[in-house]
MDAnalysis code that builds the backbone (N, CA, C; Angstrom):
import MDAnalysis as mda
import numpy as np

u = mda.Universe.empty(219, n_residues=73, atom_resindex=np.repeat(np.arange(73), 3), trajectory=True)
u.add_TopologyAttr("name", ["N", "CA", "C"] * 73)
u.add_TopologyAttr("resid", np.arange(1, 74))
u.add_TopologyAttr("resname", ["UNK", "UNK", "UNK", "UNK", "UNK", "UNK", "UNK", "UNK", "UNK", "UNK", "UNK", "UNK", "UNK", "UNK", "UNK", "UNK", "UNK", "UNK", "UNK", "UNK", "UNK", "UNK", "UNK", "UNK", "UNK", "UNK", "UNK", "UNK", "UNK", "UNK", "UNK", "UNK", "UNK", "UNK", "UNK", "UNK", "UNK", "UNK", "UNK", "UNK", "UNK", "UNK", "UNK", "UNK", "UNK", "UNK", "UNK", "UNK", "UNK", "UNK", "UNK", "UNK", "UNK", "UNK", "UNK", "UNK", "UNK", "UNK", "UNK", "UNK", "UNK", "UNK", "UNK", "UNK", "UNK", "UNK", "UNK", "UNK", "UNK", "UNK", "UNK", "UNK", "UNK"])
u.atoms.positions = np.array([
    [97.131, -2.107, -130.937],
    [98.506, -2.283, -131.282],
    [98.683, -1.864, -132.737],
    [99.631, -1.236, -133.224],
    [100.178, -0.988, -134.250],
    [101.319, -2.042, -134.848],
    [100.817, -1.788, -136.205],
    [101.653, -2.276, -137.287],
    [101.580, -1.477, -138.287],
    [103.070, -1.455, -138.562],
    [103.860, -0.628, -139.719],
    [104.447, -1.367, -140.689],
    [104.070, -1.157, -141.859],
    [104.383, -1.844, -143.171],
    [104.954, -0.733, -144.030],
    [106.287, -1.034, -144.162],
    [107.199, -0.347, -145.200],
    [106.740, -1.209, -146.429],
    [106.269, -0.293, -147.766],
    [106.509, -0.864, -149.232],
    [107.104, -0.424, -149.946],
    [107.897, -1.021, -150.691],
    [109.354, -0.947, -151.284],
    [108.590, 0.443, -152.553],
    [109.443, 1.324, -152.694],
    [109.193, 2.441, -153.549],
    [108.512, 3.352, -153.553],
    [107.643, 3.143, -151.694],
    [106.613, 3.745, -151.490],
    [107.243, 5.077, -150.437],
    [106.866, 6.438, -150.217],
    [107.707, 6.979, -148.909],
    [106.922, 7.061, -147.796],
    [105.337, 6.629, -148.123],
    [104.385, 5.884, -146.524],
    [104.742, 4.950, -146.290],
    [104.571, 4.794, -144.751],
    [104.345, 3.146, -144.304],
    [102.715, 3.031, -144.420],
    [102.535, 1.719, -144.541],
    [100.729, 1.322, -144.338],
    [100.656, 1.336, -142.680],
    [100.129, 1.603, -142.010],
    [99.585, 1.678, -140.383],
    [98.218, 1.085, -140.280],
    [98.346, -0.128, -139.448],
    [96.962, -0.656, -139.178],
    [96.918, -0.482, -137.574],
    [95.904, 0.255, -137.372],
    [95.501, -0.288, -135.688],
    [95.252, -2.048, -135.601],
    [95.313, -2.983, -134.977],
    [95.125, -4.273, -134.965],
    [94.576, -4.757, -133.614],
    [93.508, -5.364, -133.337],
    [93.645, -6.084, -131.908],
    [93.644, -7.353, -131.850],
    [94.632, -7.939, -132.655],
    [95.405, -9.268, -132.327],
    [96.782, -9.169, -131.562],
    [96.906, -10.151, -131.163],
    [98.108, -10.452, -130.263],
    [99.269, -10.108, -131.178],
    [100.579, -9.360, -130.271],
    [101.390, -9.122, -131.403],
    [101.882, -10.560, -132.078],
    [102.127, -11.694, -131.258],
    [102.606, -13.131, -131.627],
    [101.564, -13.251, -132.805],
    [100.366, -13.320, -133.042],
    [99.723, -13.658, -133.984],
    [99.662, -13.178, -135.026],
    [99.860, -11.599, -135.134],
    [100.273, -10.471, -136.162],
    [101.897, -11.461, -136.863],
    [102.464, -11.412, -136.306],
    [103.961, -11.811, -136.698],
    [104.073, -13.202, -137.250],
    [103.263, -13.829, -136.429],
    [102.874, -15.099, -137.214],
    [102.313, -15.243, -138.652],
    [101.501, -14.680, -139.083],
    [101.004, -14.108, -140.236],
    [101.784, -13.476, -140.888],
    [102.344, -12.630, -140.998],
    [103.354, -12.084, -141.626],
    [104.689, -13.147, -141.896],
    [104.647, -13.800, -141.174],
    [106.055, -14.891, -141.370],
    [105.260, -16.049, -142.432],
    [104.287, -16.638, -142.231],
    [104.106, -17.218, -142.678],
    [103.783, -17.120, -144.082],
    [103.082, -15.350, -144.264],
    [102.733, -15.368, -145.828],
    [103.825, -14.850, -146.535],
    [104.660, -14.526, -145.528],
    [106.058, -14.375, -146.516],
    [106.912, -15.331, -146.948],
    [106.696, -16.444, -146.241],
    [107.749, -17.676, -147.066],
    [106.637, -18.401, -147.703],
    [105.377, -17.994, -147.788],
    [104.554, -18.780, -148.909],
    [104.555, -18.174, -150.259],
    [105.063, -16.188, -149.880],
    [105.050, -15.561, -151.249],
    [103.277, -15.172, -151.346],
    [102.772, -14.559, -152.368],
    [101.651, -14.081, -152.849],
    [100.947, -13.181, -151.754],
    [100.284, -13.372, -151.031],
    [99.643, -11.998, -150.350],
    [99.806, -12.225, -148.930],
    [99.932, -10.479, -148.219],
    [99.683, -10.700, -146.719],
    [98.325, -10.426, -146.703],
    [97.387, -10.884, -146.019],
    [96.489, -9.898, -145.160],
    [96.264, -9.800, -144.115],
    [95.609, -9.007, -143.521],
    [95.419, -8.025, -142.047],
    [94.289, -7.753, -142.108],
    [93.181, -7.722, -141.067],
    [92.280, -7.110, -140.781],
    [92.936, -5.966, -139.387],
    [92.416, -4.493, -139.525],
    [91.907, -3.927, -138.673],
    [91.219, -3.819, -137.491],
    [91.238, -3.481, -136.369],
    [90.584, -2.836, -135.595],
    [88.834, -2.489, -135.820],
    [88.607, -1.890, -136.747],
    [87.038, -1.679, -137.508],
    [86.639, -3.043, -138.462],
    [87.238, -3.915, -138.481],
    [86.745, -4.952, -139.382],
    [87.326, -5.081, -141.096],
    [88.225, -3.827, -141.135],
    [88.810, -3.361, -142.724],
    [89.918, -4.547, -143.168],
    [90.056, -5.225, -144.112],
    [91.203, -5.970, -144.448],
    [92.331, -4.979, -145.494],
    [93.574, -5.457, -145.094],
    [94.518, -4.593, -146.014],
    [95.156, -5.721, -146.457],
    [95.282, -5.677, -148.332],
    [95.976, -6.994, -148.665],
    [96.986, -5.997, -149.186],
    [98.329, -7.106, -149.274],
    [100.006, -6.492, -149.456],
    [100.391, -7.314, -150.111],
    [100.754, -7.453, -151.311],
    [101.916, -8.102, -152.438],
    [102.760, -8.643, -151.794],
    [103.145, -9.901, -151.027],
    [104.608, -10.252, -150.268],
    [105.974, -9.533, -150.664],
    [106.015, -9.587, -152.194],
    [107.121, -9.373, -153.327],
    [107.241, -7.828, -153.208],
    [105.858, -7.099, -152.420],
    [106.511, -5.666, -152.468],
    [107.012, -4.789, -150.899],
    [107.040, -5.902, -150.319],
    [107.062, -5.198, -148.543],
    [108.653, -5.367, -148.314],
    [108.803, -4.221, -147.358],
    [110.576, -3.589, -147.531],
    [110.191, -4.055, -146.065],
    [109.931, -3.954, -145.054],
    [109.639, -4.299, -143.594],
    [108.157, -4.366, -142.780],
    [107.962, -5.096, -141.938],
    [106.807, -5.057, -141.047],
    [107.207, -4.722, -139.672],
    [106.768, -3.855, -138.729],
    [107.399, -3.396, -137.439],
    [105.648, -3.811, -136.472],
    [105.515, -4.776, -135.849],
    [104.948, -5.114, -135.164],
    [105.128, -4.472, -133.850],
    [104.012, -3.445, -133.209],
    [103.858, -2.430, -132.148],
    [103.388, -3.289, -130.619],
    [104.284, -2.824, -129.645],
    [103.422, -3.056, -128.749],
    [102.453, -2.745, -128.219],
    [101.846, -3.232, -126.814],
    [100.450, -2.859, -126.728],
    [100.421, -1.636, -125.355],
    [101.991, -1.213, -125.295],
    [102.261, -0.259, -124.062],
    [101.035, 0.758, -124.454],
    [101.215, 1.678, -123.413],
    [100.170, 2.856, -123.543],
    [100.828, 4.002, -123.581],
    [100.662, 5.115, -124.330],
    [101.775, 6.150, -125.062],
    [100.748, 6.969, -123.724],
    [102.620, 8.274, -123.283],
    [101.710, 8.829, -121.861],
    [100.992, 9.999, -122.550],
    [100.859, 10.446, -122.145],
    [100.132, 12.029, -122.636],
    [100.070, 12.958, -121.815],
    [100.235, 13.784, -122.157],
    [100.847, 15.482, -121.831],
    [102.608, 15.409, -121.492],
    [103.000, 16.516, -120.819],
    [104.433, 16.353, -120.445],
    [105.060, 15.674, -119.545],
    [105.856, 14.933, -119.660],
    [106.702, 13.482, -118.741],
    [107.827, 14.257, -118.571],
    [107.990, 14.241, -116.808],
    [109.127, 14.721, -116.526],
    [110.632, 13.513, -116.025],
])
């Protein structure tokens, strides 16, 4: 599942592959945002990404559908 992190002044989003539940992703994110000081995230490979609360413009929590591949008629 994907997550997309807009940072304010930035013109990337941060993209983490994640294999937590999206409820648990969002949970985390809610919670370290009304505590203020840092998000973090671990990855898919074991990588943590820490985020400034004070600098994130949005978080877009991905579902876990499966993108088709080749041409869809």
């Amino acid at each position: 599942m994907d997550v997309r992190i807009g940072i304010q002044n930035v013109a990337r989003e941060v993209v983490i592959d994640s294999n937590e539940a999206p409820e648990a992703v969002a949970k985390t994110v809610s919670d370290a945002l009304s505590a203020g000081g840092l998000l973090t995230l671990t990855d898919a490979k074991g990588r943590q990404v820490i985020i400034p609360t004070n600098t994130i413009g949005f978080v877009e929590v991905g579902s876990e559908t499966a993108r088709p591949v080749g041409f869809a008629q």
